[in-house]
N, C-alpha and C positions, 0 to 999 in steps of 0.2 A: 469468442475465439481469439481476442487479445494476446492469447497465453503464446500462441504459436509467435509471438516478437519476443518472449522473453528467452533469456540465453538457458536456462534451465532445458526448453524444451524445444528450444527451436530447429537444432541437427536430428532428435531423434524426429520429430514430425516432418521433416521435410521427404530424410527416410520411409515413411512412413506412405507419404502421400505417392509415394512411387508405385507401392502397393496398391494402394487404395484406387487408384486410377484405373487401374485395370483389374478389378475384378466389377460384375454386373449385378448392381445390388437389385435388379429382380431377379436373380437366380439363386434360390435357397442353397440349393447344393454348394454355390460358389463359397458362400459367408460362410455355408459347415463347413468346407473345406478350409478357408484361409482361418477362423476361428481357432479350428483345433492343429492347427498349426504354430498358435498362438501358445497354446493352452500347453502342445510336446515341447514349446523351445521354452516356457516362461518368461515369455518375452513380455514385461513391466509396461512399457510405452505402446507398443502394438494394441496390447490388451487397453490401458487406456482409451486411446486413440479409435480402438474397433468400437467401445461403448459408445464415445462422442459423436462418432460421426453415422454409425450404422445405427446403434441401437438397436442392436438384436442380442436375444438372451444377456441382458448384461450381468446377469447373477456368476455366469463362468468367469466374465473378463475380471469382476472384483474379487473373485476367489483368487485372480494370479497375482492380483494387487495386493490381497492380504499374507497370499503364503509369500512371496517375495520381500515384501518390508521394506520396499524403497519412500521412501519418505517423499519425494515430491511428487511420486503419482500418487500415493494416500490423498496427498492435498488436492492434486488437481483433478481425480475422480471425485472427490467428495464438492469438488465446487460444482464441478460442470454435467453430473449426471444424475438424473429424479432416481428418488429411493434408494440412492444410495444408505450402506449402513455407517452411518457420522459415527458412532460409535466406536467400531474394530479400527475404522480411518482413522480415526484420533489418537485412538491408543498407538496408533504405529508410529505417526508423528509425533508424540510427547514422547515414546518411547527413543528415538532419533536425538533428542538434547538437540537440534536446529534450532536455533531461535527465529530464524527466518522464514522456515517453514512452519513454526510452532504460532508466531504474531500472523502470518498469513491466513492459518486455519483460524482461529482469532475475530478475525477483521471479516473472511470474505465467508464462511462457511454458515449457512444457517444453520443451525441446532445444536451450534460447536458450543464446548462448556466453556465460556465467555468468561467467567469470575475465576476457573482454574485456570485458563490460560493468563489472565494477567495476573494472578498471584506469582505465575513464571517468572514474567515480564519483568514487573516490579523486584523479585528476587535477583535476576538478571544485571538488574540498575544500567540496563544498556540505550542510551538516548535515542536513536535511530527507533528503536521496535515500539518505546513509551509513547516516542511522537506517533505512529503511528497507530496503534491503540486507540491515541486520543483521540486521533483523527476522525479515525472510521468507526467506533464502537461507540453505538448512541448510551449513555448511562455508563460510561469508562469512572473509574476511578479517580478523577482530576489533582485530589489532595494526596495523592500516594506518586500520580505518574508528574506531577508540579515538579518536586525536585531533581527527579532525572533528568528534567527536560532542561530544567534551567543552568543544570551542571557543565551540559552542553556548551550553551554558548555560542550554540547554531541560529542566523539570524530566523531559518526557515522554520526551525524545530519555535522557536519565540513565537513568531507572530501565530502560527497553529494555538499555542499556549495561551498568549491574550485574547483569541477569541472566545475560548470558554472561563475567562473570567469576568466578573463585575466589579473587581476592589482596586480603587482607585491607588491604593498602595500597591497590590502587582504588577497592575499596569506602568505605571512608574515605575516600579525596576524593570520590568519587561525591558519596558521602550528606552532605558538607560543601557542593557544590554544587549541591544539592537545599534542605539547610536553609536555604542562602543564597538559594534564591529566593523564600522565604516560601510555595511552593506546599503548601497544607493536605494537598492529596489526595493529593500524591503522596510529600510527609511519611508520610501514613499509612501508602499501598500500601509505600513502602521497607521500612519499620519490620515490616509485617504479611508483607511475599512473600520479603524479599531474606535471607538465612539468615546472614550476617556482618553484619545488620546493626545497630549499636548503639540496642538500643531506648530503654534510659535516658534517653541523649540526647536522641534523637528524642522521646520522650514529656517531657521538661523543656521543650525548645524550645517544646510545644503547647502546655504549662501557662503559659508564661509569656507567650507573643504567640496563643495561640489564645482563640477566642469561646469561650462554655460550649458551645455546641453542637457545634464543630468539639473541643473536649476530651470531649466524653459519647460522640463517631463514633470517635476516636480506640481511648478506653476500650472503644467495643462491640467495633471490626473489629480489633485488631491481640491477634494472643492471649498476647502474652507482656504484656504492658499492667500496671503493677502499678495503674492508677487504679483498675481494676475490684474494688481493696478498697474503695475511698475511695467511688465512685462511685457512685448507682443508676442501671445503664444499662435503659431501658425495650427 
């Protein structure tokens, strides 16, 4: 139920729970009644919302989802309701061009066409959706979504990137365009999570443009760290 934090859907469900609160989900009558009430406004989010939380008859509530074609309840009945049809869901959302909606179905939807959505992706060439991909899709395309990512230049989008490599030559530009973006934290996470990663370096760079403090965080979290001679880390 995470979804109800995101700004996507968060007004219409709060709306929503207005309802919900007061109807008596053991009274069949009630759920016909506020269902097809659903069903005469085509009301998108309601009809979601009815399948999530009631589950009853949900084959009407996706019928509103599909004749309507809003694109983020396609996604978020397809994530969060059994037997849903991933299929008509999908088509509505690729139909949509959302790329956000398109990388989420992607990412979170089991049965979703995985190798067409990141052919999008990659078409796309857009860093934010590649990184994500990478993330979350076990068997992602790494040699196709590699250069978007690195185009980037994002320190976050990088160290995502170095985890799924083993070549001591990307690692080295990785973590060359990690140091280059001055980002402390992820300086550190590199140095501390990535197993090719040159810690030397990395720990020089922070001694020499880091705060005391962002040098004593260094020292504490990364365990190969030689400062932790030098240093009292509390």
């Amino acid at each position: 139920m995470s979804f109800i934090f995101k700004r996507d859907y968060s007004t219409d469900y709060f709306l929503w729970l207005h309802t919900y609160e007061q109807i008596n989900l053991g009274k069949k009558q009630e759920l016909e009644k506020l269902q097809n009430k659903i069903i005469q406004e085509k009301n998108a989010a309601f009809a979601c919302f009815f399948a999530i939380n009631v589950n009853y008859k949900n084959y009407l509530m996706q019928k509103i989802i599909i004749e309507t074609k809003i694109p983020k309840y396609a996604l978020l009945f397809a994530e969060e309701v059994e037997n849903a049809d991933i299929k008509a869901l999908q088509e509505i959302v690729l139909a949509s061009k959302n790329l956000k909606y398109i990388s989420r179905f992607g990412c979170f939807v089991d049965n979703a066409d995985k190798k067409k959505i990141e052919k999008l992706i990659i078409k796309a060439k857009n860093p934010r959706f590649a990184h994500m991909f990478l993330k979350h899709v076990k068997g992602a395309n790494i040699n196709k979504l590699k250069p978007i990512i690195l185009t980037s230049k994002r320190p976050r989008y990088l160290y995502e990137l170095a985890k799924h490599s083993n070549s001591k030559t990307e690692i080295k530009k990785i973590e060359n365009l990690i140091i280059d973006s001055k980002c402390f934290t992820y300086i550190r996470l590199f140095a501390d999570k990535i197993k090719l990663a040159n810690v030397e370096k990395l720990e020089q760079f922070v001694l020499d443009n880091g705060t005391t403090a962002q040098i004593k965080n260094f020292a504490k979290c990364v365990k190969h760290s030689k400062m932790k001679k030098f240093l009292l880390v509390a």
